[in-house]
C-alpha positions in Angstrom: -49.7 -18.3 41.2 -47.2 -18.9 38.2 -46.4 -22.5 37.4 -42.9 -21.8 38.8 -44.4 -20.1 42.1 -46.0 -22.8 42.5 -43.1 -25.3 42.7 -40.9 -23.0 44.4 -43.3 -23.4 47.7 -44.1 -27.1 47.2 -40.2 -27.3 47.5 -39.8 -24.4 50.2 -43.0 -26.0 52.9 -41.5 -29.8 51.9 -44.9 -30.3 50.4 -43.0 -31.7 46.9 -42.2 -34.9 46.4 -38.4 -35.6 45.0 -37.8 -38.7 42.5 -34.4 -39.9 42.2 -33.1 -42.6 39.1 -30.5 -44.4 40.0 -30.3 -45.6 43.4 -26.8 -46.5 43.6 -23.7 -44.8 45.1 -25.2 -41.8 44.2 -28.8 -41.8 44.1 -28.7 -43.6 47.8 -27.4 -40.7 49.8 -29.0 -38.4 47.9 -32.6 -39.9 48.1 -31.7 -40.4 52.0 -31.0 -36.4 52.3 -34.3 -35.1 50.8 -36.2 -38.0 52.9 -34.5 -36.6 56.1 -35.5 -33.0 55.4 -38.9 -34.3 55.6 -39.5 -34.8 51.6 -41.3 -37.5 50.2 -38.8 -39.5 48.0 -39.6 -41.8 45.5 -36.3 -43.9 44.1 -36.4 -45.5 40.9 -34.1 -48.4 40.1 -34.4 -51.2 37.5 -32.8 -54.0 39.9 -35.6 -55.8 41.7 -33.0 -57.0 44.3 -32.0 -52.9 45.0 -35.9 -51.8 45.4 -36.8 -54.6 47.6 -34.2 -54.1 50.1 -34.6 -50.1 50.3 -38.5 -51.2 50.8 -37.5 -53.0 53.6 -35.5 -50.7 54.9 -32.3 -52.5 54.0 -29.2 -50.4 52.6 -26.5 -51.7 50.5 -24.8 -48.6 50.5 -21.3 -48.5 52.8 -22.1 -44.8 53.1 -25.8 -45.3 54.0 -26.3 -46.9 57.3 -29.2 -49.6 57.2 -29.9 -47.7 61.0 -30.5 -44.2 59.1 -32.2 -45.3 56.2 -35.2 -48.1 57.7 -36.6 -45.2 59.9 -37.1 -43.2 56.6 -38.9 -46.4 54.9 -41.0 -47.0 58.0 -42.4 -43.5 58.1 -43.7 -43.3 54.3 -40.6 -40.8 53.1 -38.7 -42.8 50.9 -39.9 -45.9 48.6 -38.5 -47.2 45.5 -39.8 -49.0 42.6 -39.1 -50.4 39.8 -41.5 -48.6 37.2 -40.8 -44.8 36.4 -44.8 -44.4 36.6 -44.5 -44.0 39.9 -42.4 -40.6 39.0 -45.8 -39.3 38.1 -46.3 -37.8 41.0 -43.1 -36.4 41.6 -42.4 -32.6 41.7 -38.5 -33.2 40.4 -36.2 -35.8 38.8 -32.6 -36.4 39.4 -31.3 -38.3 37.4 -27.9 -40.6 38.6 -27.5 -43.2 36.0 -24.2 -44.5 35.0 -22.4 -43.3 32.0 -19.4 -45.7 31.8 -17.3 -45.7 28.4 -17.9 -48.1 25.5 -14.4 -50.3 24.5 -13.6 -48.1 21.9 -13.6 -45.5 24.8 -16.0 -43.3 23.3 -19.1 -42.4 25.7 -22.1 -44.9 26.4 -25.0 -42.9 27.0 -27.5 -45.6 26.8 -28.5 -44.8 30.1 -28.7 -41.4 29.9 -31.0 -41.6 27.0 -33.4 -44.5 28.7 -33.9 -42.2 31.5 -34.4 -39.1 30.1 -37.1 -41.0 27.2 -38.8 -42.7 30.5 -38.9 -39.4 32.2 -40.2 -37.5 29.3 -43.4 -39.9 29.2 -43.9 -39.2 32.6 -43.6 -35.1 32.9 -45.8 -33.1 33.7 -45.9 -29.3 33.4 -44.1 -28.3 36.7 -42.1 -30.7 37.0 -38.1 -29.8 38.0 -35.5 -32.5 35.4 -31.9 -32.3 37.5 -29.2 -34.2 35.2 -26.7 -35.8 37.7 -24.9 -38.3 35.3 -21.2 -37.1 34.9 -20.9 -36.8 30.8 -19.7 -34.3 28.5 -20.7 -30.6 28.1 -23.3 -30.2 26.0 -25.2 -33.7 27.2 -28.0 -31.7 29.0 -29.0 -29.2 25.5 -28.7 -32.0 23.4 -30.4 -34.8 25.0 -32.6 -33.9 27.8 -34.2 -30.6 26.0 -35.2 -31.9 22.6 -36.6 -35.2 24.3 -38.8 -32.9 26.4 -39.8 -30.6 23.4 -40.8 -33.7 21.5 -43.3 -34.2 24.7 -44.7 -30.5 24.4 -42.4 -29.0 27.3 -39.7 -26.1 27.5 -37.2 -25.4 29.9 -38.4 -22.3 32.0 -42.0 -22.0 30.8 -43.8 -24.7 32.0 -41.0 -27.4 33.2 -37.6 -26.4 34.5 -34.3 -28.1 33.7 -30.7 -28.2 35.0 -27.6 -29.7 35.1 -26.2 -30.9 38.7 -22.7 -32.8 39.0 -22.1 -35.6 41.6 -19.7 -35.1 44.3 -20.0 -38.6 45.8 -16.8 -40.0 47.2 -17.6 -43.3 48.5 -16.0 -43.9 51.9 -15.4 -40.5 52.3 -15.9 -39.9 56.6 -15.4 -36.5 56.5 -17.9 -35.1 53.4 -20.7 -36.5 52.4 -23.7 -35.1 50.3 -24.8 -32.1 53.0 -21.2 -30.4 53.6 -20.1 -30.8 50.2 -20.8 -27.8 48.0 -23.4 -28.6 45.1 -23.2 -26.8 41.6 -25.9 -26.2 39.5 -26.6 -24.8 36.0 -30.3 -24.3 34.5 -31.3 -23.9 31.5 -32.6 -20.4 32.1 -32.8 -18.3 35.0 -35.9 -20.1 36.4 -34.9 -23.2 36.1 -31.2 -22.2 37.9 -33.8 -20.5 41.1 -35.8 -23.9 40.8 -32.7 -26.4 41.3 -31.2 -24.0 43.5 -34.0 -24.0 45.8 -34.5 -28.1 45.7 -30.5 -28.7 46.7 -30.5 -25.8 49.1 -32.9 -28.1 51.2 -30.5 -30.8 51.1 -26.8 -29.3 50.7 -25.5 -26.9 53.1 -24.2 -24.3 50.2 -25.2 -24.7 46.3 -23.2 -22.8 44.0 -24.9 -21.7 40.7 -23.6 -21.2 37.5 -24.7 -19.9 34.0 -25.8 -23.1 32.3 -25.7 -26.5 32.0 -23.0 -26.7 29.7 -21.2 -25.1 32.7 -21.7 -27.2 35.3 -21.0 -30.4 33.0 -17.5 -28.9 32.8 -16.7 -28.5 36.6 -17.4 -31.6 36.8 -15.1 -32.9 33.9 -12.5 -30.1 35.2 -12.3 -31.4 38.8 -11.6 -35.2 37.2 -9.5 -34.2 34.6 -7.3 -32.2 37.4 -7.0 -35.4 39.3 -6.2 -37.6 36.6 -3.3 -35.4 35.2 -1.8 -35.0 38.3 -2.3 -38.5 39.3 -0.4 -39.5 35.6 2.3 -37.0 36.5 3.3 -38.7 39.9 2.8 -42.4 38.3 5.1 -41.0 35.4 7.3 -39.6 38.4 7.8 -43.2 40.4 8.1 -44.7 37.0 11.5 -42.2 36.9 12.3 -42.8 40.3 12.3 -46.2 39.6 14.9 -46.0 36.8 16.8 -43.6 38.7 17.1 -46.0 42.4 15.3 -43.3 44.3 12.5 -43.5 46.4 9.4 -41.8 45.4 7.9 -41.9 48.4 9.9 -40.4 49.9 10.4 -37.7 47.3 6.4 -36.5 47.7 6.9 -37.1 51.3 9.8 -34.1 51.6 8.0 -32.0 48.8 4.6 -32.1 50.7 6.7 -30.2 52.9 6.2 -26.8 51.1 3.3 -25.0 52.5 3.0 -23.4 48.9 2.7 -23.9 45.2 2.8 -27.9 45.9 -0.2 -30.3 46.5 0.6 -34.2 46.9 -0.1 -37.0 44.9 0.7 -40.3 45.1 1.2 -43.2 42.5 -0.4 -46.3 42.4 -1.1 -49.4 40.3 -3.6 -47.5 37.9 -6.8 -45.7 38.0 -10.8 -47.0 39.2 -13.7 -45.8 40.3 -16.4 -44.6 38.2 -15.4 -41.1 37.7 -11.4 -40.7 37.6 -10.3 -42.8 34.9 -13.5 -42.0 32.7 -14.5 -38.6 33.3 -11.5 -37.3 31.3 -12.1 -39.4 28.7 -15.6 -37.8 27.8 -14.1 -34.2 27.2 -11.2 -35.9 25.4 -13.8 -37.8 23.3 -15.9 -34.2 22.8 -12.7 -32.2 21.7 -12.2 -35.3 18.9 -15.6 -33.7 17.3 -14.4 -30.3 17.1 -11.1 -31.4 15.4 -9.1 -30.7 18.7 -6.3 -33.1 20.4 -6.8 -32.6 24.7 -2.9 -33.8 24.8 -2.6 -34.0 28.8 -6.4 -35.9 29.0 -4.9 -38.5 26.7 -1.2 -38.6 27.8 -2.4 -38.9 31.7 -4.8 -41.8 30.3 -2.1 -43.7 28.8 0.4 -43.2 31.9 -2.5 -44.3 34.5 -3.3 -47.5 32.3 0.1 -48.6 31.9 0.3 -48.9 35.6 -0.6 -52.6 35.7 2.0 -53.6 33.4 4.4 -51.9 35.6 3.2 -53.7 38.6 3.5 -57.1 37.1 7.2 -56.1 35.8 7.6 -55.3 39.9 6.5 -58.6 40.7 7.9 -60.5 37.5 11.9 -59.2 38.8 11.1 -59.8 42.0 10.1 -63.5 41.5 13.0 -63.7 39.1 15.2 -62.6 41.9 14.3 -65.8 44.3 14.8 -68.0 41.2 11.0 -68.2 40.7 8.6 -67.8 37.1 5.7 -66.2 37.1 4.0 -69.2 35.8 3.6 -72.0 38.7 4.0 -69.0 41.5 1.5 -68.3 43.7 0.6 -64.9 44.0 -1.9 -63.2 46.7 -3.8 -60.5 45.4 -4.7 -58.2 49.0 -7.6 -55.7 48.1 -9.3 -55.7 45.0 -11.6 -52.6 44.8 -11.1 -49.6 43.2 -10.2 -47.4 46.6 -9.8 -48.0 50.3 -12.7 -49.3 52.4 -15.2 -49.4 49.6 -16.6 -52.6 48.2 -16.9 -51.4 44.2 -14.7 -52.8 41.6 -15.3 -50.4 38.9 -12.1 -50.2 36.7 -10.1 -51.5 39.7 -6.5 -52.3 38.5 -6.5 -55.0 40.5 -8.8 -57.2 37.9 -6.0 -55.5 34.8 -3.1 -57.2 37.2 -4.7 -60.5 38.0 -5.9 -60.6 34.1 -1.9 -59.9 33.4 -0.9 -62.5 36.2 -3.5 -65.5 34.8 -2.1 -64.5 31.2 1.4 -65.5 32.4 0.3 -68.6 34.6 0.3 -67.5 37.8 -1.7 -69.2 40.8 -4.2 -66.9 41.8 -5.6 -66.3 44.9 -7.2 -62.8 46.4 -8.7 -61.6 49.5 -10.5 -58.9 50.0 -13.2 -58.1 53.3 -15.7 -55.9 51.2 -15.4 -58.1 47.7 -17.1 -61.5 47.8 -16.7 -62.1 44.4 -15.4 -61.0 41.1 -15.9 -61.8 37.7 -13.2 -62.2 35.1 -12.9 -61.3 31.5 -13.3 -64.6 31.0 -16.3 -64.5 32.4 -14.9 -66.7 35.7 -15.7 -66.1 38.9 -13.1 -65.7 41.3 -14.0 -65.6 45.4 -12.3 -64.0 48.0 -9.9 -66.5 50.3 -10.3 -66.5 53.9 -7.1 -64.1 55.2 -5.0 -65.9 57.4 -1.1 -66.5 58.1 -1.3 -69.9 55.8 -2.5 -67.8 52.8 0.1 -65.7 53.5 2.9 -68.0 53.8 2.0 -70.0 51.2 2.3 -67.1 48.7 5.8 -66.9 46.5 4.6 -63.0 46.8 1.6 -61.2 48.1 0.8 -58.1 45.9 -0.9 -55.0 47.8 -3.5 -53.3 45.3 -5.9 -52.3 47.4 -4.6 -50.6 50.9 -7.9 -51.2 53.2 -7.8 -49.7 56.4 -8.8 -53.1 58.4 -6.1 -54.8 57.1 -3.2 -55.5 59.5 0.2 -54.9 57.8 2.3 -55.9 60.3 0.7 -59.2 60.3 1.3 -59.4 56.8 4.6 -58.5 56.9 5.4 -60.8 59.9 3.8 -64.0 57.7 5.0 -63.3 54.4 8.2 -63.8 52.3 7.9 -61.3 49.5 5.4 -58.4 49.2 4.8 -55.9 46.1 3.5 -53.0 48.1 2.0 -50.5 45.1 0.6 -48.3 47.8 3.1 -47.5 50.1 1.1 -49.3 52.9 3.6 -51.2 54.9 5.6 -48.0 55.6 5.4 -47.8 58.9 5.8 -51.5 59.7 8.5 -52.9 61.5 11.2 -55.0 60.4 10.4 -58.5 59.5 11.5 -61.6 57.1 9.6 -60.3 54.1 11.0 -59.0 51.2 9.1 -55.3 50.4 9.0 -54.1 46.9 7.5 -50.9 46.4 6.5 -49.2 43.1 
């Protein structure tokens, strides 16, 4: 049997065992999906705090039920460690490292490149390398391949290689890793039957394409798409603004068309870990080959000016009650990146209250799912208990982050001005406070 027989029905019986780097909002689920199909998993992460709660059975995942993911750990089919000698006797690698973007905005791939060098020493001939880390095309021929060859492998002789975007969307409750559609692009045609048939065990429909290089783009195409059209309706209620019209309710009457129109909405910038960097990587690519990606880096600068315009929202509308910004007290409400999520990743919300402490504001934030946060300053900032006092003791409660367990009639009812940059108190009632929207 050929080396690549061989690890076609290791992966078809369940007999192989699947390592996974990175066990964060990513590498979680995913580990969790192999381990329910009956794989042994084997999660590396370089937090001790991360492995020892996985090895007691203990998730710190939203997405990942600590109910679903202690039966796993009890049976033997999912462990993590610490050391990436432990991948050693794994029959594949994904790896789901970070790749966030360096001040200067060009790509860090530190991670990346740890990973792949740790792997490398590890591999052995047979073994399946999957490349989950969203980056730029090209990442997977010129980092992954020549590491590899330096160790005495190539792709699609006796180890297999591919490229697999993330589709992770934290606090997603309708898709998740199984029902959403996985791409994946080997190195050669082996390699693309070998990833195939590992994330056909897992993912209800895997979509192959002709390389890696390939499926680094979808993945940069998908963000990129989101981002522009995210800039175009934050450049929109920046017109509506000027104009006295309503931008709300502008999408709200276009969404109408059941053609040729898909909604957006504005907001007080970008977060996450893949929307507001993603685009940057192709942008940063395009730079080397002496082109300009003009809508990456217009959309860029449209989504990070969106602070500034929250904070001239909230700056008029204090001047308007005869207040400053410095000696006001401003409530922050939600200050994670999305809804219902508990990551801060390039959340607005720490651009605004940077803004706000810049101009002397007194700061205060709540936020169920964020405990903490930690300044540019280095500061850490906890969340406030909510209640009707914090409320009514605010000269204006701003709305970054629109959490579903928050009650916005309540905060309507208790507070005197509100700079709603999510359009969440729409459906309220009538009350005392003041509503600014963006």
């Amino acid at each position: 049997m050929s080396i690549k027989e061989t690890l076609l029905d290791r992966l078809k019986s369940r007999q192989a065992t699947v390592g996974i780097v990175g066990l964060g909002y990513v590498g979680l689920p995913l580990a969790v999906e192999f381990a329910v199909e009956g794989f042994t998993v084997i999660g590396i992460d370089l937090s001790p705090s991360k492995v020892d709660a996985i090895n007691r059975g203990e998730s710190y995942i939203p997405d990942i039920p600590t109910s679903r993911l202690a039966p796993l750990v009890a049976a033997g089919k999912l462990r993590a460690s610490t050391s990436y000698e432990a991948l050693r006797a794994a029959d594949t690698v994904s790896i789901c490292v970070p790749t966030p973007l360096r001040q200067t905005k060009d790509p860090d791939m530190s991670y990346v490149i740890d990973s792949v060098n740790a792997v490398a020493d590890v591999c052995h001939e047979g073994m399946l390398i999957v490349l989950e880390s969203t980056t730029y095309p090209g990442t997977t021929d010129e980092l992954v391949i020549p590491r590899l060859a330096q160790a005495g492998f190539t792709p699609g002789e006796n180890v297999f290689v591919a490229f697999s975007p993330e589709r992770i969307d934290p606090a997603n409750p309708k898709y998740g890793v199984r029902n959403t559609p996985k791409v994946v692009g080997g190195v050669t045609p082996a390699c693309i039957e070998a990833v195939e048939t590992l994330y056909s065990a897992a993912v209800d429909h895997v979509i192959t394409v002709s390389s890696p290089a390939t499926a680094e783009m979808v993945k940069l195409l998908e963000n990129t798409f989101r981002a522009v059209n995210i800039g175009l309706v934050n450049e929109m209620a920046l017109i509506c603004d000027k104009l006295g019209i309503d931008v709300w309710e502008v999408i709200r009457a276009a969404s109408s068309k059941p053609f040729g129109f898909m909604p957006f909405y504005p907001g007080p910038g970008l977060g996450g870990h893949c929307i507001p960097i993603d685009p940057l990587y192709l942008s940063w690519k395009m730079k080397s080959l002496n082109y300009n990606a003009r809508f990456i880096e217009l959309a860029s600068e449209i989504n990070t000016s969106m602070p500034h315009h929250v904070i001239d929202k909230v700056t008029t509308a204090l001047n308007d009650d005869c207040k400053s910004v410095r000696g006001s007290k401003v409530v922050i409400l939600g200050v994670a990146y999305k809804r219902d999520v508990d990551d801060v990743r390039e959340s607005p919300a720490l651009d605004v209250i940077g803004l706000l402490h810049k101009l002397g504001a007194k700061l205060e934030y709540h936020d169920p799912y964020v405990a903490r946060i930690r300044l540019e300053d280095e500061a850490i900032m906890e969340s406030s208990p909510y209640s009707a006092n914090l409320l009514a003791s605010a000269d204006a409660v701003v709305i970054i982050t629109d959490h579903s367990t928050f009650d916005y009639q309540h905060l309507v009812d208790h507070s005197r001005l509100i700079i709603d940059t999510r359009n969440a108190t729409a459906k309220t009632a009538k009350s005392r406070a003041r509503i600014v929207r963006i």
